[in-house]
C-alpha positions as CSV (number, residue, x, y, z in Angstrom):
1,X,82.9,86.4,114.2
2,X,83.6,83.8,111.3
3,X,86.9,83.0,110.3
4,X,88.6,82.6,106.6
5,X,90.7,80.0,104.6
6,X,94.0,81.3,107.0
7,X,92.4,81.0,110.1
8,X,91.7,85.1,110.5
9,X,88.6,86.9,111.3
10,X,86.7,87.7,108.8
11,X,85.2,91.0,108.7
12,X,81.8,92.0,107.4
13,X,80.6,95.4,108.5
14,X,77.4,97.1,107.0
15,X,75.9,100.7,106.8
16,X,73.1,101.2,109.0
17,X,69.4,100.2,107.1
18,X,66.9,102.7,107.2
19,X,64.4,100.3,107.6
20,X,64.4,96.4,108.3
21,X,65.1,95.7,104.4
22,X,67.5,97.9,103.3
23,X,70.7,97.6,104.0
24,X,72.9,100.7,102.2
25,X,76.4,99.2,101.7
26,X,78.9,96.7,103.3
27,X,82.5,96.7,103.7
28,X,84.3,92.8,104.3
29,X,87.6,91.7,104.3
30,X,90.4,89.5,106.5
31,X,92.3,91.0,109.6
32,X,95.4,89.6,110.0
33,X,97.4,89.3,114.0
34,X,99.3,92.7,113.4
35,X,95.8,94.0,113.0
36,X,95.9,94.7,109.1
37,X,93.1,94.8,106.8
38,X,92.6,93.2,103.6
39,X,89.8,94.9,102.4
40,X,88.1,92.4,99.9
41,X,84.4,93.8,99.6
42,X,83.0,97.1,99.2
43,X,79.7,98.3,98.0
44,X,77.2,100.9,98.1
45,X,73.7,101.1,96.4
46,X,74.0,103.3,93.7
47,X,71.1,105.8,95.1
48,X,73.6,106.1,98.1
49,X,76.8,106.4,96.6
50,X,79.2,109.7,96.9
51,X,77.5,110.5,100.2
52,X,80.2,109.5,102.6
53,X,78.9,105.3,103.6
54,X,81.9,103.7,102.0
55,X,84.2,106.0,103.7
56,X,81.9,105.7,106.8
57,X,82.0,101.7,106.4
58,X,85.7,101.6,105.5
59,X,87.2,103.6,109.0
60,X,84.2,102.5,111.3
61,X,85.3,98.8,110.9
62,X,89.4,101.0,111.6
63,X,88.0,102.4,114.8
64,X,85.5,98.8,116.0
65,X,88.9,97.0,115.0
66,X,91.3,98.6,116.3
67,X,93.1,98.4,112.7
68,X,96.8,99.8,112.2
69,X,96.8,99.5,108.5
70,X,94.1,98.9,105.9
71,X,94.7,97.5,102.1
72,X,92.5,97.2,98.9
73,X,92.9,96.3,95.7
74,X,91.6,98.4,92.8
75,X,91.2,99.0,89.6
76,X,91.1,102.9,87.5
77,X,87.5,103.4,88.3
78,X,87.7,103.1,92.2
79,X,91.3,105.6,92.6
80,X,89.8,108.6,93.5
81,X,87.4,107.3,96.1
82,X,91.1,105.7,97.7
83,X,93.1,108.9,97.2
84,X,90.6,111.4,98.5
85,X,90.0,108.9,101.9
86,X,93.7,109.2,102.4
87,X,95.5,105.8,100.9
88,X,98.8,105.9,99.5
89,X,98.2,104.6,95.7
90,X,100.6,101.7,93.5
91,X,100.3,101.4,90.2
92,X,100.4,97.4,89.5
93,X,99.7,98.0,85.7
94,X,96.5,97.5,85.5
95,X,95.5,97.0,88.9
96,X,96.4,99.0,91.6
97,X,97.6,98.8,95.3
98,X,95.5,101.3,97.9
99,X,97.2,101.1,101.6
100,X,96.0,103.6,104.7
101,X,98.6,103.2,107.4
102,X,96.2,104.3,110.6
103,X,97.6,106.1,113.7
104,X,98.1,103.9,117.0
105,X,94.8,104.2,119.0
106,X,95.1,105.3,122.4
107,X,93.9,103.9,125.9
């Protein structure tokens, strides 16, 4: 695992390939020591898209993680992908805050 600017992991997970040169989407971001995710990167082909990978990308890397909280940023176009996976929405004006607070995982 690499590490960013900060000194924190950084994250890159991507959707499984269905062969050895596609890969469908990927999901990156920084995890900080209280285990919270800045989600950064997010991106599915367009021929895959509304199919389930981002969500699928997005609370894999939760569960491989062990994340407690995940945040984006966003803009208009991505709010209903946000609100229908569960985040709690801010409107910054014309950006927006998107934060999933993620029960504690059990032993």
């Amino acid at each position: 695992m690499a590490l960013d600017a900060q000194g924190g992991p950084r994250v890159a997970v991507g959707a499984p390939a269905l062969d050895e040169t596609l890969q469908l989407g990927i999901v990156g971001g920084h995890v900080d020591l209280d285990r919270h995710q800045l989600i950064t990167a997010l991106a599915v082909l367009p021929d895959w898209r509304h199919q389930g990978f981002a969500r699928a990308l997005i609370f894999g890397a939760c569960e491989h993680l062990g994340l407690r909280a995940v945040t984006a940023a966003s803009d208009a176009d991505s709010l209903g992908f946000f609100g229908a996976s569960g985040f709690a929405v801010e409107n910054l004006g014309e950006r927006f805050t998107c934060r999933l607070e993620l029960p504690e995982s059990r032993p």
